[in-house]
Every structure is written in structure tokens, then in C-alpha cells.
N, C-alpha and C positions, 0 to 999 in steps of 0.2 A: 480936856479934849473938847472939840468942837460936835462931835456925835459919839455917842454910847450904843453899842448895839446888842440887844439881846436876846440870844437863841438858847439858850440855856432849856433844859425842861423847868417846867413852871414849880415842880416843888422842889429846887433850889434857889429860887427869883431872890426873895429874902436874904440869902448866904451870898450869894455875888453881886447885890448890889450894897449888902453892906462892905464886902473887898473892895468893892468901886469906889469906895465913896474921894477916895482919892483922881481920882480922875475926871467927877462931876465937879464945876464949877461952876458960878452965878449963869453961866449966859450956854452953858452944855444942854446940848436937846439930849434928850434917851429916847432910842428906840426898839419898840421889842415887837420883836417880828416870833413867838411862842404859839405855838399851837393852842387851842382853847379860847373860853372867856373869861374875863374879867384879870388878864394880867396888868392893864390899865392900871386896875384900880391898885393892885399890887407896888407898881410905881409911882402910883401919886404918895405913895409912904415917906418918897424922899424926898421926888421931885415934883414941883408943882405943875398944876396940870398943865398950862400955857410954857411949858418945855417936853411937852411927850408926846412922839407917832409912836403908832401903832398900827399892825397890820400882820401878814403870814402871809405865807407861799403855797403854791402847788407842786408837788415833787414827791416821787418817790425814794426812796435812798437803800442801799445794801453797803454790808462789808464782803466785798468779793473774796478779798485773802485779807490777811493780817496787815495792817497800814494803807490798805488801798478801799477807798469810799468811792462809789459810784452813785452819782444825782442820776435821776430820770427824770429833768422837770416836763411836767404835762404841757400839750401841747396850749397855744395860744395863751391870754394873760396868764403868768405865772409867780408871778411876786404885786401882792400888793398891801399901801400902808396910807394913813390918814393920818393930822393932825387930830390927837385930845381937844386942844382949843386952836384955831386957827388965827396967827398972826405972823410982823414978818421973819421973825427967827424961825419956826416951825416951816413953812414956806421955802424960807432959803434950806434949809435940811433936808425935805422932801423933795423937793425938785434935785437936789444936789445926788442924794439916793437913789433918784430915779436914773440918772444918768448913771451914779455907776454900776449900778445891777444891767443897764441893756449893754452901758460896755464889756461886761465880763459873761456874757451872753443870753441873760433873761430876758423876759420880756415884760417889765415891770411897768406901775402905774402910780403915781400919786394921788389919790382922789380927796374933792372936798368932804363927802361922806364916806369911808369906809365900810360903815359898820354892817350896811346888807351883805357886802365880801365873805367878811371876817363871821361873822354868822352862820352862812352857808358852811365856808368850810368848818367851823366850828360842829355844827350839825351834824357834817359825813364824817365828821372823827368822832361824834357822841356816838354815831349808829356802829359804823365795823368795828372800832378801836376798842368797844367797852363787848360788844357782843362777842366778837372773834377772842377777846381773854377770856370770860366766862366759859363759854364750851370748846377754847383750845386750840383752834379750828384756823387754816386760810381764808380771803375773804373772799374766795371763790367758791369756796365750800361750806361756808354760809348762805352764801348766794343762793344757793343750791339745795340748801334744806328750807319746805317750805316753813319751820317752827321758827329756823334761824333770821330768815331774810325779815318776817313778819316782829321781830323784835326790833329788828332796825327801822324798819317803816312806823311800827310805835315811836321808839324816840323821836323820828325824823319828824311825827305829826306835831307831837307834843312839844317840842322843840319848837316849830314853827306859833303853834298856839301862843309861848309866851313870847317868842319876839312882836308876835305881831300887838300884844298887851303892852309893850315895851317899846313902839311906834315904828318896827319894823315891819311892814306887812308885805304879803303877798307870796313868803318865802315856801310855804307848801306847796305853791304850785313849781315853784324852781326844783327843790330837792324832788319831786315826779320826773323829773325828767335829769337827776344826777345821777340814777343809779345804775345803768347801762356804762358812761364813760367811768364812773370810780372803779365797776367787775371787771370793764376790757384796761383800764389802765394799771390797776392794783392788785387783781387775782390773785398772783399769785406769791403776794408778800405774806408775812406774819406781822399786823400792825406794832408800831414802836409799842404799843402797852401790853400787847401780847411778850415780847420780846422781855419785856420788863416782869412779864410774870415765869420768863423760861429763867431768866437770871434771877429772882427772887429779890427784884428791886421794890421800892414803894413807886407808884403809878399816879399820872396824870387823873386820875378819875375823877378829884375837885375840882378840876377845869372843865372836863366836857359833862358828862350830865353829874354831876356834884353840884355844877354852875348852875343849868336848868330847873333843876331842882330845886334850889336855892332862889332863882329868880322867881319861879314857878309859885311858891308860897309868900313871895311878895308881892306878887302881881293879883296873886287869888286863881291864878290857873292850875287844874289836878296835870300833875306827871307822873301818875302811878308805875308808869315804867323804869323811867329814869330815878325817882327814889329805891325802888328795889336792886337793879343793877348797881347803884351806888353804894348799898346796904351790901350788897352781895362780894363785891370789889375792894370792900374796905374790910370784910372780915377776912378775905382772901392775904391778902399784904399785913395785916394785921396776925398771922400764925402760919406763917412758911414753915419758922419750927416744927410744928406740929403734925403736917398732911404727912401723908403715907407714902 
């Protein structure tokens, strides 16, 4: 194949790209457009890095009835993706995806850097996705409690702390001004890892603050929040058996 593209949740990245491998060839770009951070690095497993974009979207998503998916993608940019390493295979791939995302109605972007994008939203999924599972909740009704919203403004701080350790800066000041459009856009979902905790699946929580956390103690930054939601997350999924 001339593009791989992967939407997959991140903790089956590993099982479908080893199905793939039939389909990756010398000169195939992959790209995964996954929720979270560090699915990159997950793909450099196979492929090398001067064959990988990377990026994600903005959108809401429901199953209205049984077979039928409705996108709510947000409004203005809404799909966006970067080269790993910029050359001109990658180039011709990204430009090529960029056209067919606005053909089929988004409003996508190529960029030279991504990674401030991909951050942010990585960020509003560390704050609602991992809090709204823990106490069960809409993320309007998170919003709503002041104990709830103030665990996501933690993450959202501490999150920005390491990216900007990590040469991403200035992102605390963006996420102060995300969380009015994520309450009027998102209210009234059940985040995908809530959803994943009503089905008793295992959950994203290594990619959004798993990730942080993780970056966090290589960087030398504290994320005492995002360690604990992660600790708390993973013994969650770890004994479904067990709760009452």
C-alpha cells in the first residue's frame, strides 16, 4: 500500500500492525491519526521513522442505533497530522491526505510541526477522558463539580509543564481558554474511556496521562496528579471481575 492508516485504539496499535505487516512495503508511509501520546513511538517498532505522519482529529462520535455512527466533527480545523521526519515521500502522503479529508468533508491540515496540535488535544483527553471514568460522570457534569473540573485543570497544568520541558511551550495558556468550547461541544457525551469502563474493556489510560507521567519523570517534571489517576485507572481495568 502506498498509505497505512491507523485509528485503532492505542492498546491494540501492536496486534494490527503486526496483521499489517502485509501491506507495509519499502516505500509505504503509516499513518496514525490515535488519540494520545507517543503512538509514534509505537510505530517506529516497524517502520522507520522517515515513513511515519502522525496527527488526530477533532470530533465527537455516537452509536445512535445499532449500525448507524454519527461524527460531530468541531467546528473549524478538525483533522490534523505531521511528518515524524520530513522528506519527499512523507510530503507527497500528507499533502495527498490532506486533500482527501477536505474532499470527504473535513477541514484538515498538513503541518510542518504538529506536535503543539497533537498535544493540546492529547491534554483535553488526559483531563475529561481519565476524570469523567474515575467518578463515572458526563463531562458536563464534571464541569459542574467544583472537586471534578479542578482535577482536570491539575492534569491540564501538569501536562503543559512537561511539554513545555519537552520544547513545546506556551500550551497552558491555550488549554485556559479550551475548556468552555470542549463543555459546549462535548457535554453531554460519555468519554470513549468512560464508555470502555461501562463495557469492562481495558482503556487508553497509557496514552493520555500514563504518557505524562511517563514523560513527566524523564523530563524531571512532578505530575502527581496524572500518576495517581493512572494508578487508579489501571487497578480499575485490572479487576472488573471483582467490583460489586
Amino acid at each position: 500500500m502506498d498509505i497505512v492508516i491507523l485509528m485503532v485504539k492505542s492498546t491494540v496499535t501492536e496486534k494490527v500492525l503486526a496483521a499489517d505487516k502485509a501491506c507495509i512495503g519499502p516505500d509505504t508511509v503509516v499513518c496514525t491519526l490515535q488519540n494520545g501520546l507517543g503512538n509514534e513511538e509505537n510505530v517506529r517498532k516497524v517502520v522507520p521513522a522517515n515513513r511515519i505522519l502522525y496527527g488526530c482529529g477533532n470530533m465527537g462520535t455516537e452509536l445512535t442505533r445499532p449500525g448507524a455512527c454519527l461524527a460531530r466533527p468541531f467546528p473549524g480545523q478538525n483533522m490534523f497530522f505531521g511528518a515524524l521526519e520530513r522528506n519527499a515521500l512523507t510530503d507527497r502522503a500528507g499533502n495527498y491526505l490532506e486533500t482527501c479529508f477536505k474532499a470527504g468533508g473535513l477541514n484538515p491540515k498538513y503541518y510542518d510541526d504538529v506536535r503543539p496540535l497533537v498535544w493540546k488535544k492529547a491534554l483535553s483527553n488526559s483531563g475529561y477522558n481519565t476524570v469523567c471514568t474515575v467518578l463515572r460522570m458526563k463531562v458536563k457534569d464534571v464541569y459542574d463539580d467544583p472537586n471534578g473540573v479542578k482535577l482536570v485543570w491539575d492534569i491540564w497544568h501538569e501536562g503543559s509543564n512537561v511539554a513545555e520541558a519537552m520544547g513545546i511551550p506556551g500550551l497552558w495558556e491555550v488549554m485556559q481558554k479550551e475548556m468552555e468550547p470542549t463543555v459546549r461541544g462535548l457535554g453531554y457525551y460519555y468519554p470513549s474511556m468512560t464508555q470502555d469502563l461501562q463495557h469492562k474493556r481495558q482503556t487508553e489510560v497509557d496514552s493520555l496521562v500514563g504518557t505524562l507521567s511517563r514523560y513527566g519523570k524523564q523530563t524531571g517534571v512532578p505530575t502527581p496528579t496524572c500518576d495517581v489517576i493512572t494508578t487508579i485507572i489501571k487497578a480499575i481495568q485490572a479487576n472488573y471481575d471483582k467490583m460489586f
